[in-house]
ZAMARGU-4260 file (C-alpha; in steps of 0.2 Angstrom, whole numbers, plus 5000, padded with zeros to 4 digits):
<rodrens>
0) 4937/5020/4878 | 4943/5020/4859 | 4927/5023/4848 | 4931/5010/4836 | 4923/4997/4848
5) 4905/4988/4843 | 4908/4977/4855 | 4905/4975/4876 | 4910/4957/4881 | 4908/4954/4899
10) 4916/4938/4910 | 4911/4932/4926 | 4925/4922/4929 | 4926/4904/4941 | 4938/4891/4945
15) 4929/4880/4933 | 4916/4890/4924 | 4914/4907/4916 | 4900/4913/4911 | 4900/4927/4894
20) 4888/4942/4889 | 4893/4952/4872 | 4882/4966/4872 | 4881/4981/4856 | 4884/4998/4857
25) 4866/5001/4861 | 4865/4987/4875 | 4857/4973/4863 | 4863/4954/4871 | 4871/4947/4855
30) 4879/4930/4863 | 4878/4924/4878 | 4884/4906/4887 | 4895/4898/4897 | 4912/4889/4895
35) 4926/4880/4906 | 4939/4895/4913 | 4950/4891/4897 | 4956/4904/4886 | 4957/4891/4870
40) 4938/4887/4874 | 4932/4907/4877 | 4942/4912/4860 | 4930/4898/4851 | 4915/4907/4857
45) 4918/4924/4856 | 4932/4926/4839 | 4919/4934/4830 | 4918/4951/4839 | 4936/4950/4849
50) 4945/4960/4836 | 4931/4975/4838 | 4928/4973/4856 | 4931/4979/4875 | 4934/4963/4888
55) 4928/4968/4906 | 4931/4953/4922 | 4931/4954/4940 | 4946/4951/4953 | 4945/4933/4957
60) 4957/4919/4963 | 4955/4912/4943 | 4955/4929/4933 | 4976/4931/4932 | 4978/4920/4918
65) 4964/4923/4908 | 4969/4939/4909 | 4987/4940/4904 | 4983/4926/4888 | 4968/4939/4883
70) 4981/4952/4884 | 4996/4942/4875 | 4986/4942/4861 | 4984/4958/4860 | 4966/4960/4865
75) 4958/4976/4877 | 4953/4967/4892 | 4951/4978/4910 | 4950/4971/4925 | 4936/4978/4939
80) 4940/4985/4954 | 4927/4976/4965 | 4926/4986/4978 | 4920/5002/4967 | 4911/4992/4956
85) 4899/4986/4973 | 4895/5001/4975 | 4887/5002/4958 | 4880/4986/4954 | 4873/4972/4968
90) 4880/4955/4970 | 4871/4942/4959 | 4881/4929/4950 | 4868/4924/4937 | 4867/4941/4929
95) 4887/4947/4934 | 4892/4947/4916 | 4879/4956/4908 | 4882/4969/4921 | 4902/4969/4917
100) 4896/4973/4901 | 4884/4986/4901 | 4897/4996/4914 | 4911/4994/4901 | 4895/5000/4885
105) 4893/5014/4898 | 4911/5018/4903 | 4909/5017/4920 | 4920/5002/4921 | 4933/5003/4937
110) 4946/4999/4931 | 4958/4991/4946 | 4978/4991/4944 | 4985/4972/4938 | 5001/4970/4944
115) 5015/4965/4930 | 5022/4947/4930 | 5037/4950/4941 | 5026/4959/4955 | 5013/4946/4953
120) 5026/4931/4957 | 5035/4943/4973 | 5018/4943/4978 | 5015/4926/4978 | 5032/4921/4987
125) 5027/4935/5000 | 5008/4925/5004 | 5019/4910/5003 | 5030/4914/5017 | 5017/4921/5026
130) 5008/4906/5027 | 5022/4896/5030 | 5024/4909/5044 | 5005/4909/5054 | 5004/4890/5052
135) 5025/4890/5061 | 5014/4902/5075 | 4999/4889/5077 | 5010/4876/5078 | 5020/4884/5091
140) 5002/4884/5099 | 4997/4869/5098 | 5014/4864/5105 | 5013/4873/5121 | 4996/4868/5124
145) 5002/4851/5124 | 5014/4856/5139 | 5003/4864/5148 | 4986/4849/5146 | 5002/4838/5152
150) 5008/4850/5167 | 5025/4848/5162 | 5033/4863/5169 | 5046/4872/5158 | 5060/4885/5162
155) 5055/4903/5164 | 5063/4908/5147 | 5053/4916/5131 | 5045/4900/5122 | 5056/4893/5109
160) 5072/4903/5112 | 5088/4892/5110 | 5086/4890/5131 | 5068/4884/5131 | 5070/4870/5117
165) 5086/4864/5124 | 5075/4863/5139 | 5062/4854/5127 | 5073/4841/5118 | 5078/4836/5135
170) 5061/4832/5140 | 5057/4824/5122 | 5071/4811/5126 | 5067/4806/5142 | 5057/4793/5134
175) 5039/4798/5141 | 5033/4810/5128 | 5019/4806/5115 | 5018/4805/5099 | 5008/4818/5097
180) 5021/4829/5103 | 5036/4822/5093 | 5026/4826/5078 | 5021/4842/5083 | 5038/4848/5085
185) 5044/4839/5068 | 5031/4848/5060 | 5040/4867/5069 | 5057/4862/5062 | 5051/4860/5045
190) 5040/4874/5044 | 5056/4885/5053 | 5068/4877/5037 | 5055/4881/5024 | 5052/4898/5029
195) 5071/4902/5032 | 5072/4895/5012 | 5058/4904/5005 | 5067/4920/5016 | 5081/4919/5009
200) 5074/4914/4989 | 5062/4931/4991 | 5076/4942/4996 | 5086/4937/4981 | 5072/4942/4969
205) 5070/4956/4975 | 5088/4961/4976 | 5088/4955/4959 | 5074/4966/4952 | 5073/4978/4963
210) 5088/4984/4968 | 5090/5002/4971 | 5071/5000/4980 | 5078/4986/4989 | 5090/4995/4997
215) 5081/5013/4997 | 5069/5003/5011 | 5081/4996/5023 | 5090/5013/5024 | 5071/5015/5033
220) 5073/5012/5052 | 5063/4995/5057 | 5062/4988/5040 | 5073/4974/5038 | 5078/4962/5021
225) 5061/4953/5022 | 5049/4970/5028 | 5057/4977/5014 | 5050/4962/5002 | 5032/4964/5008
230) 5033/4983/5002 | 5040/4980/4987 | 5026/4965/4984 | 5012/4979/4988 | 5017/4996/4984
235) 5028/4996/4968 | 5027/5006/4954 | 5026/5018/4966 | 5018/5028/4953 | 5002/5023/4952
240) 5000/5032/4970 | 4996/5050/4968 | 4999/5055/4985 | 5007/5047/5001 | 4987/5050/5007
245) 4983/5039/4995 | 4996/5026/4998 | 4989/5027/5018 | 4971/5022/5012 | 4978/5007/5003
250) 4988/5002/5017 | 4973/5003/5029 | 4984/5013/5042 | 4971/5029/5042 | 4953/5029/5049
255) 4937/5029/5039 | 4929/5045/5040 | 4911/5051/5034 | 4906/5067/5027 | 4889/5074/5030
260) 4888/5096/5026 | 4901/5103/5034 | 4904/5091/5046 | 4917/5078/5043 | 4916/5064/5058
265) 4931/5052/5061 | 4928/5032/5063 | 4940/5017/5069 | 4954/5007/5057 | 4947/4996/5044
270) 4947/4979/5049 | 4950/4974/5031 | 4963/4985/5018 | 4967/4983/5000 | 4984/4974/5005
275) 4983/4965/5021 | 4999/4958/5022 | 5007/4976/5018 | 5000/4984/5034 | 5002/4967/5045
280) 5023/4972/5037 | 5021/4992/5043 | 5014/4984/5061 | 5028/4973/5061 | 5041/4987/5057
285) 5033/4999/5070 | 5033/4986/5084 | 5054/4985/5081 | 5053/5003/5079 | 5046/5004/5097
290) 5060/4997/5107 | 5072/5011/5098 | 5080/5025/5104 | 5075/5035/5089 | 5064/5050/5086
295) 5050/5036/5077 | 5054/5024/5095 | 5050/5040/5106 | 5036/5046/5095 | 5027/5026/5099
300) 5032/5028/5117 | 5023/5043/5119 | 5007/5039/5107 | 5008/5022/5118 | 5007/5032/5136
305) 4994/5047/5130 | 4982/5032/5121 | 4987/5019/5135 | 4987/5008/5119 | 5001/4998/5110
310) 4988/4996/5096 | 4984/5014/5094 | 5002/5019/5094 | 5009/5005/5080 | 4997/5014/5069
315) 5001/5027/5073 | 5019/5024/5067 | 5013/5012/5055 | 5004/5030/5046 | 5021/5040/5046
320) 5032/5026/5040 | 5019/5025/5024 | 5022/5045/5024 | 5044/5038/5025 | 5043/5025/5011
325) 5033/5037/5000 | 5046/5049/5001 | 5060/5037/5000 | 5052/5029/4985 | 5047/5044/4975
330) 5063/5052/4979 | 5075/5041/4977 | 5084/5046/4991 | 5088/5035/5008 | 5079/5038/5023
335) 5084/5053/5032 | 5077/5055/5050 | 5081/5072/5054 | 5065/5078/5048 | 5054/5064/5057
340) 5042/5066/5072
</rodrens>
């Protein structure tokens, strides 16, 4: 932290709120309020010490633009890693921004990586798509259930392969079918088109600025044109991961562990990772991988026999294909199996 800095201004940012603590060198509270979450309306309160001062705020759905209009004008703004920033201080919204700031007077501020503009918008076409995607799969749910409330038998073909919706649209047009089911199955098609639109949107973007990555990932066996979107959304700038270990923590595709003298005991796979949607992607890839005749397709098969677990085995390969794209990714270079499990 530069030492020029008199002043510790601390956010706790809301939708429609955000509450402000400026703090001095030596932790006095010199201004203190709260302000609709509006750059122009926090400028008018805090001018007087921005020009001499370190901004701290929290990760949040409401932070982003904040953020980049504080950063625009050329003012030091970090943003918290939350998760670190638990472990030091308790949850306790009325006193969060004096907190922020006496971590940032203190410089114990965790600092959490902010994803540049381009990043930030993959990202959002990526949780676009993918809940365009699980509301396609409850709809597909709700569908079937219809049928089977109804006892209308259908052919013994996967549920909606180009078979078993012929077999549907037959039944919708003999004329007995509810509304309820017409609407339904409206409702598939149109998720079905936007998703195939937004597929083929996010694949341009990131053909467009990501290029060589873009291809570097699909030379990767199991990750196709929209796999390859995901990891771009999550793990570029490959850079800021030290280590392909580290880049396995932040996917969530390693177990917890715990540390107590000498002896180091092993738990389960967070339910929760930084990036969800990244290791719902690597699951996705190692289930393809799976039904291959490859060395990464043998190496599931047998994981999958010694664990007597499909689970335990897309980890499994989930964990060395984060080991792959690291490589790939840092290297440059496209995948080259021969030296893979």
């Amino acid at each position: 932290m530069k030492n020029n800095m008199k002043y510790f201004i601390g956010l706790d940012v809301h939708k429609k709120k955000t509450t402000y603590v400026v703090l001095d060198k030596i932790g006095n509270t010199l201004l203190e309020g709260e302000t609709a979450t509006l750059y122009s309306e926090l400028f008018e309160r805090l001018k007087t010490y921005l020009k001499s001062s370190v901004i701290g705020l929290e990760a949040c759905t409401s932070y982003y633009t904040l953020y980049q209009s504080f950063l625009k004008n050329n003012y030091n703004i970090k943003v918290a890693n939350t998760i670190q920033l638990r472990q030091l201080i308790a949850k306790n919204d009325r006193l969060d921004a004096k907190r922020l700031a006496e971590v940032l007077r203190l410089g114990t501020f965790p600092t959490s990586y902010i994803p540049d503009e381009k990043i930030q918008r993959i990202r959002s076409l990526v949780q676009v798509r993918h809940s365009l995607m699980e509301e396609k799969v409850r709809c597909n749910t709700r569908i079937q259930a219809f049928l089977d409330r109804n006892g209308v038998v259908m052919p013994p073909h996967k549920a909606f392969s180009k078979k078993w919706r012929n077999a549907l649209m037959q039944y919708m047009g003999s004329g007995l079918v509810s509304m309820e089911l017409r609407h339904e199955y409206d409702h598939f098609v149109f998720l079905e088109k936007k998703t195939e639109q937004l597929d083929q949107e996010l694949q341009g973007y990131a053909h467009k600025n990501w290029k060589k990555e873009y291809q570097l990932l699909q030379s990767i066996t199991g990750i196709g044109p929209v796999i390859a979107c995901y990891a771009i959304a999550h793990i570029l700038p490959i850079e800021r991961f030290q280590s392909n270990r580290k880049l396995r923590r932040y996917a969530g595709v390693v177990p917890t562990s715990k540390q107590s003298g000498n002896k180091v005991s092993r738990g389960r796979i967070p339910k929760t990772s930084s990036r969800k949607l990244l290791r719902w992607s690597l699951i996705q890839a190692a289930n393809t991988i799976g039904k291959t005749d490859t060395n990464l397709g043998r190496y599931y098969r047998r994981k999958k026999k010694q664990k007597k677990n499909a689970g335990i085995a897309k980890i499994a390969v989930a964990s060395s294909l984060i080991d792959i794209l690291y490589k790939v990714l840092t290297t440059k270079q496209p995948y080259n199996p021969k030296n893979t499990k």
